[in-house]
C-alpha positions in Angstrom: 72.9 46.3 6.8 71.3 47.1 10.1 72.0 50.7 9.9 68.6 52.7 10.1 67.3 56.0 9.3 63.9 57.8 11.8 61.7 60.0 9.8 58.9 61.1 12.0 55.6 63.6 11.3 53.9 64.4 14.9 52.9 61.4 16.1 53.9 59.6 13.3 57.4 58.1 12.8 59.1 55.5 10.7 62.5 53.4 10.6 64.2 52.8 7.2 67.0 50.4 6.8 69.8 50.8 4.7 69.6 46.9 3.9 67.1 47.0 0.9 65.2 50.3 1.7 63.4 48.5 3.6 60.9 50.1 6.0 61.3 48.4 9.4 59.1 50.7 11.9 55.9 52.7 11.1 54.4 53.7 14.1 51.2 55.8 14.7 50.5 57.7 18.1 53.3 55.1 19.4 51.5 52.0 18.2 53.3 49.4 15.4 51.6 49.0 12.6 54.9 47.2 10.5 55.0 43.4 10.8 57.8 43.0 13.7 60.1 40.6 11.2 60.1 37.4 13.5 62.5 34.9 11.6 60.3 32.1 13.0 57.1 32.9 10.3 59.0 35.5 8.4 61.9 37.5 8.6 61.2 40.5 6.8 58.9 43.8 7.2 58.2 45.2 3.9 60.8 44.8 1.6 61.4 46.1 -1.9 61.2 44.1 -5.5 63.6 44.6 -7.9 64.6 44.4 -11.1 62.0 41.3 -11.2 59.3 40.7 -8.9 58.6 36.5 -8.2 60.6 34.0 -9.0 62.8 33.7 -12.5 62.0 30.1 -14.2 65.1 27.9 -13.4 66.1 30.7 -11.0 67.7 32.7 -13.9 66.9 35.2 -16.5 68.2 35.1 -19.6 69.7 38.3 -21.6 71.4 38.4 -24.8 70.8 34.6 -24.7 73.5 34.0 -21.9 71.7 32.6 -18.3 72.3 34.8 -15.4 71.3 33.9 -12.1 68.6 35.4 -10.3 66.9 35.6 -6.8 63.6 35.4 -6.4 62.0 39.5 -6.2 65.9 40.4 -7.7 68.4 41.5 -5.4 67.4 45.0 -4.5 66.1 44.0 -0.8 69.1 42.2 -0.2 71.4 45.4 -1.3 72.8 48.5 0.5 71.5 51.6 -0.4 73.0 54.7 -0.2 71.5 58.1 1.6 71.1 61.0 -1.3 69.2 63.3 0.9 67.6 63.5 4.3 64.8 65.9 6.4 62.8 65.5 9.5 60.3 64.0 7.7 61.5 62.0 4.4 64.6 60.3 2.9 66.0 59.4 -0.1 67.7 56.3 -1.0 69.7 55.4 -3.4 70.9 51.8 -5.1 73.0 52.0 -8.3 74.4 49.0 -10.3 78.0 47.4 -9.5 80.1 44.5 -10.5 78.0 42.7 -8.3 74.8 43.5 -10.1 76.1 43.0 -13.2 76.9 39.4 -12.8 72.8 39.1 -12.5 71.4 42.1 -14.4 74.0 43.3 -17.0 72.1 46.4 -17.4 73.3 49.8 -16.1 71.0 51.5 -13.5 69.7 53.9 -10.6 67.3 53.1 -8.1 65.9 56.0 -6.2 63.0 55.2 -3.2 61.9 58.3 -1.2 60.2 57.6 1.8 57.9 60.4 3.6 55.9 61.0 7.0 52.2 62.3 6.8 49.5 62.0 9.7 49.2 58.5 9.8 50.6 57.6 6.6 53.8 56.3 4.7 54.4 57.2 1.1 57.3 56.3 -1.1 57.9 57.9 -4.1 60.1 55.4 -6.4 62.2 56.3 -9.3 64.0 53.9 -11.8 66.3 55.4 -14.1 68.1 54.0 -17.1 71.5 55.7 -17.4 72.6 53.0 -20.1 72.6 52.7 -23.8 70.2 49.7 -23.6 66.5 49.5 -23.2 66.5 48.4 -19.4 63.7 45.8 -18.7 62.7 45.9 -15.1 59.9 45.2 -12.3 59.4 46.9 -9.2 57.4 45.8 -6.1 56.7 46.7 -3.2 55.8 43.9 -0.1 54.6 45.5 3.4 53.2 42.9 6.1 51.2 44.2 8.9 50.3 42.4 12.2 46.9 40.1 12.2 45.6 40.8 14.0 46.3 44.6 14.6 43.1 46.1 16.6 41.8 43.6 18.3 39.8 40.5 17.3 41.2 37.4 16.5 43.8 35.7 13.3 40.2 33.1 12.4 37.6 32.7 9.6 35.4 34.2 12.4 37.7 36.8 13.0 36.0 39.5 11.3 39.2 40.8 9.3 39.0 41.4 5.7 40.8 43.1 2.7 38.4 45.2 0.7 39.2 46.8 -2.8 38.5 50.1 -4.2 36.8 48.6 -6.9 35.2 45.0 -7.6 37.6 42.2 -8.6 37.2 39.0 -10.4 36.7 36.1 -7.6 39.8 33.6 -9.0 43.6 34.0 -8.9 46.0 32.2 -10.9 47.2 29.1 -9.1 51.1 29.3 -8.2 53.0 26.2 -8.6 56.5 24.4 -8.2 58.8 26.9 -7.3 56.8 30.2 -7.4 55.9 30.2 -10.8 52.1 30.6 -12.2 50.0 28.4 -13.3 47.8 29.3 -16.5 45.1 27.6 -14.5 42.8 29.3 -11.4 41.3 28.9 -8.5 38.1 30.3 -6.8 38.4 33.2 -4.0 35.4 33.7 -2.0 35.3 37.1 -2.8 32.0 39.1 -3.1 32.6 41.6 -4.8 35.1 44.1 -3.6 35.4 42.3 -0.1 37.3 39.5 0.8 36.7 37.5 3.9 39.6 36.8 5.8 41.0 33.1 6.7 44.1 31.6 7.3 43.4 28.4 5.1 43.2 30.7 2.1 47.1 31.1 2.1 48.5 27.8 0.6 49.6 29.9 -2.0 49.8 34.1 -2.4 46.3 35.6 -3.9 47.8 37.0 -7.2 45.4 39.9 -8.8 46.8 40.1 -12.5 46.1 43.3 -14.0 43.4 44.1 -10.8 41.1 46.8 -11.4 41.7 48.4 -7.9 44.4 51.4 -7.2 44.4 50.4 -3.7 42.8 47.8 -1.3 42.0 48.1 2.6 43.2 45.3 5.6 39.9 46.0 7.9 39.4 45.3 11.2 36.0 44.5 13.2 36.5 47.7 14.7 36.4 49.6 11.6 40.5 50.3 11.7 42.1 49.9 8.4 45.3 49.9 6.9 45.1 50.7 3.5 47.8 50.5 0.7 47.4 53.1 -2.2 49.1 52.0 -5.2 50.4 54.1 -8.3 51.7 52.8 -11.2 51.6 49.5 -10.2 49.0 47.4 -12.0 49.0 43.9 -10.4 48.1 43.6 -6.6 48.7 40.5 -4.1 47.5 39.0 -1.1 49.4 36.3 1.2 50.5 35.0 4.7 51.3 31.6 6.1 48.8 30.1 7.7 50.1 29.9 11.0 51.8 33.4 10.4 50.6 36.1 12.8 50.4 38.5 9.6 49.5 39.7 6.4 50.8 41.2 3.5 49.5 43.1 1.0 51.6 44.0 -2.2 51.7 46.0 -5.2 54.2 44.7 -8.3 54.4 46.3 -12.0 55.6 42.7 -12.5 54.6 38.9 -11.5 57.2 36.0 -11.4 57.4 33.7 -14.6 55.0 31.6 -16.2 55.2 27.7 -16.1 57.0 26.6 -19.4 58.6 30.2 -20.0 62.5 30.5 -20.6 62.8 33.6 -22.8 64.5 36.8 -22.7 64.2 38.9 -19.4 62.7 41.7 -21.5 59.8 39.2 -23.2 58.5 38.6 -19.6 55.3 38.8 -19.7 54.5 42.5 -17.9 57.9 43.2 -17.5 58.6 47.0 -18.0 60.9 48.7 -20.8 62.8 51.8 -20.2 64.5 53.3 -23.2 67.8 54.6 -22.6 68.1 58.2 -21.0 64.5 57.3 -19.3 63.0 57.5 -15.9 60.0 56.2 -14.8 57.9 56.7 -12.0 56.0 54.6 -9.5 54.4 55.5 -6.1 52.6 53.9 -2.7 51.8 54.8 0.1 50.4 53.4 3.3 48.0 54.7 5.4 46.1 53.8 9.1 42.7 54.7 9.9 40.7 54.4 13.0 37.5 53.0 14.2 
């Protein structure tokens, strides 16, 4: 699961592991821009959601009325993927389903996540197909955390970071209770607008942007460096660290975890996606530094 794949566009170049798809190196004119994994806040870099995104209510999902057990963000970023194709600059990876993933997900499937190197940008170009005979209800997310800080400055309320939207966004986030799930009540962001102040006491909880209005939202330094994460396809957007954790992650999902009080079928989750049999559907991101 450590095996790793280097993609690389002038000066910029990326590591993917086989373990999840998971992007563990972007680097730009040879500096890191990937959170470095450190198992003592948390020991992932970006990894991939699938076939639900949060956590299941009772840590199952039901299909067919029979409860099957089920991880919180699915099992994809803790699967093997298979390399389908490979160039200088992109490669192609591959999860399918197996005995294994049939004794969470009965569902036939293929997972295909193509990542490529631009000037100072990573895109991934994600395909979900539905070989089956079965409508396939799935989610798919993606969750990237970057250094904080990552040009220069300081991880504080006086910092200077922030996250800025492309578009203005409502100032209150569902609150997330007992064991991931949401809560149908909110709470208050200081958010003005399209620009949200960055502090460390914000993250009790992840900053859940149901249905946000934004396609992609900016991590800003003081300097006026960003790292910005361009979303396609992907309707709901999320925020979240620790707050001692030297990072930050901002996520994309086509799905959320369970409400409080829900134990219905997988594919009457509330935003989870349908695929009719024979279907592919497409979803795209891509992330991209800027300097001062």
């Amino acid at each position: 699961m450590t095996d790793t794949v280097e993609i690389r566009h002038r000066d910029t170049e990326a590591r993917i592991a086989l373990g999840g798809a998971e992007p563990v190196s972007w680097r730009v004119a040879g500096t890191e821009y990937l959170w470095e994994g450190d198992p003592a806040h948390w020991n992932r870099h970006a990894p991939w959601l699938f076939p639900v995104v949060g956590a299941s209510a009772g840590g199952a999902v039901t299909v067919a009325g029979r409860a099957y057990p089920m991880a919180q963000h699915g099992f994809a970023r803790d699967s093997r993927f298979a390399v389908v194709a490979q160039a200088e600059d992109r490669v192609t990876l591959r999860l399918t389903d197996t005995p294994e993933t049939r004794a969470a997900y009965p569902f036939a499937f293929r997972l295909d996540i193509t990542a490529t190197v631009s000037d100072g940008a990573l895109a991934f170009a994600c395909e979900v197909h539905n070989p089956g005979s079965e409508p396939l209800p799935y989610g798919i997310g993606f969750h990237p955390a970057f250094p904080w800080p990552f040009a220069g400055g300081e991880r504080s309320a006086a910092g200077g970071y922030a996250v800025r939207f492309d578009e203005p966004e409502r100032p209150a986030v569902p609150e997330v209770g007992p064991g991931g799930l949401l809560v149908r009540t909110e709470r208050a962001l200081p958010l003005d607008g399209d620009t949200l102040p960055l502090d460390p006491e914000l993250f009790t909880e992840a900053l859940v942007f149901l249905n946000a209005r934004s396609r992609a939202m900016r991590f800003t330094a003081p300097s006026g460096a960003t790292i910005a994460l361009e979303a396609e396809d992907f309707p709901h957007l999320a925020v979240w660290t620790k707050p001692t954790a030297p990072f930050l992650s901002l996520e994309c999902w086509t799905g959320h975890a369970d409400w409080m009080g829900f134990y219905g079928e997988l594919a009457a989750r509330d935003s989870q996606r349908l695929l009719a049999p024979g279907a592919h559907a497409r979803h795209g991101v891509t992330l991209r530094f800027a300097p001062a």
